[in-house]
C-alpha positions, 0 to 999 in steps of 0.5 A, spaced: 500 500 500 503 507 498 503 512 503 500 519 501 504 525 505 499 530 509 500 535 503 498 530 497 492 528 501 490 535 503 491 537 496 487 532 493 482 533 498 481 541 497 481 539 489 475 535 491 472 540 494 473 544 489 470 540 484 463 540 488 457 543 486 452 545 490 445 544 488 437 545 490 435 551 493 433 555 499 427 557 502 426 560 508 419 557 512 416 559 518 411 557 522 404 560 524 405 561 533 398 564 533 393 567 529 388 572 531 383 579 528 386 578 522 394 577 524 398 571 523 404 572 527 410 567 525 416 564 527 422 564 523 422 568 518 429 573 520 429 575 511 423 577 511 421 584 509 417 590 510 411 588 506 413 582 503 409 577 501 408 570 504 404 564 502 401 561 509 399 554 507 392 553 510 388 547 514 385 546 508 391 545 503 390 552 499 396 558 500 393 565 503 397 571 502 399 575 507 404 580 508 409 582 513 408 588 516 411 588 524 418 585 523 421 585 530 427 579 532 424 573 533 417 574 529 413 576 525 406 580 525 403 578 518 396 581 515 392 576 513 388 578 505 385 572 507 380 567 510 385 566 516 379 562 519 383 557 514 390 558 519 391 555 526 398 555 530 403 550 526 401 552 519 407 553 514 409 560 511 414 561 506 417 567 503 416 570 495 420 576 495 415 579 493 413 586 495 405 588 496 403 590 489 396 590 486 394 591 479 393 598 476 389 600 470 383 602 466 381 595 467 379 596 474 374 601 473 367 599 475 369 593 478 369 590 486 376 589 488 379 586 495 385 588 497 390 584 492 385 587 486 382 579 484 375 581 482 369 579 488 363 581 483 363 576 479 365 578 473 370 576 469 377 575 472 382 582 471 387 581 466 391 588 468 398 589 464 401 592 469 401 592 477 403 598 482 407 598 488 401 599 494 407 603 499 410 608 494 413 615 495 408 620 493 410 625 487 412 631 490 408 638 492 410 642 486 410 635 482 402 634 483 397 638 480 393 644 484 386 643 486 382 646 480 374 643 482 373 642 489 371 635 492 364 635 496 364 630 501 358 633 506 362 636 511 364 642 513 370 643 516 
């Protein structure tokens, strides 16, 4: 049997690592602690950002959306855009890595939206060709138009 010295099996070793590929892929998951008035707070989701989208897995196998809004060290308080009586405490939550966005365009008018912009009227299902960020920086003052007709609410301020 032939004797490797130290620096041969060390060498031979690091270009055997250095050959291996990492392969699949990471996805962060949380779990649902607990879940109340709307709010689902989740444990394990430290990459998660303000207002990011998350898929919580619900009891009845369909994803709700939800979307991160109270990021504190160890949890998350979510907003539930969905029936979270469908969510109990042990339920998965997956990350997107996408922020809060709805569709925008003439598509929507006269139409009965909820809070994603997916139609609740019955109609048909809106195809908007683009979507617009729901957190934005709003234009500036000397940006925007001057009020030019005033808007009538019914009360006097």
């Amino acid at each position: 049997m032939a004797e490797i010295s130290m620096k041969e099996l060390s060498k031979e070793l690091r270009e055997a690592i250095d050959k291996l590929k990492a392969e699949g892929t990471t996805k962060d998951t949380g779990i649902v602690i607990r879940i109340g008035d709307g709010i689902a707070w989740i444990y394990g989701l430290k990459s998660a950002g303000y207002n990011e989208m998350l898929e919580i897995d619900g009891t009845d196998g369909n994803k709700i959306t939800a979307f991160a809004l109270n990021l504190m060290e160890d949890e998350i308080g979510a907003v539930v855009l969905g029936e979270d009586t469908k969510i109990k405490a042990g339920c998965r939550v997956h990350l997107t890595g996408k922020v809060l966005e709805v569709p925008v365009g003439p598509e929507l008018v006269g139409r009965v939206v909820n809070p994603l912009g997916q139609a609740l009227d019955g109609g048909p299902a809106i195809k908007a060709k683009q979507t617009g960020l729901v957190e934005r920086d709003a234009p500036g003052v000397l940006d925007r138009k001057s009020v030019h007709e005033p808007l009538m609410t019914g009360i006097v301020a």
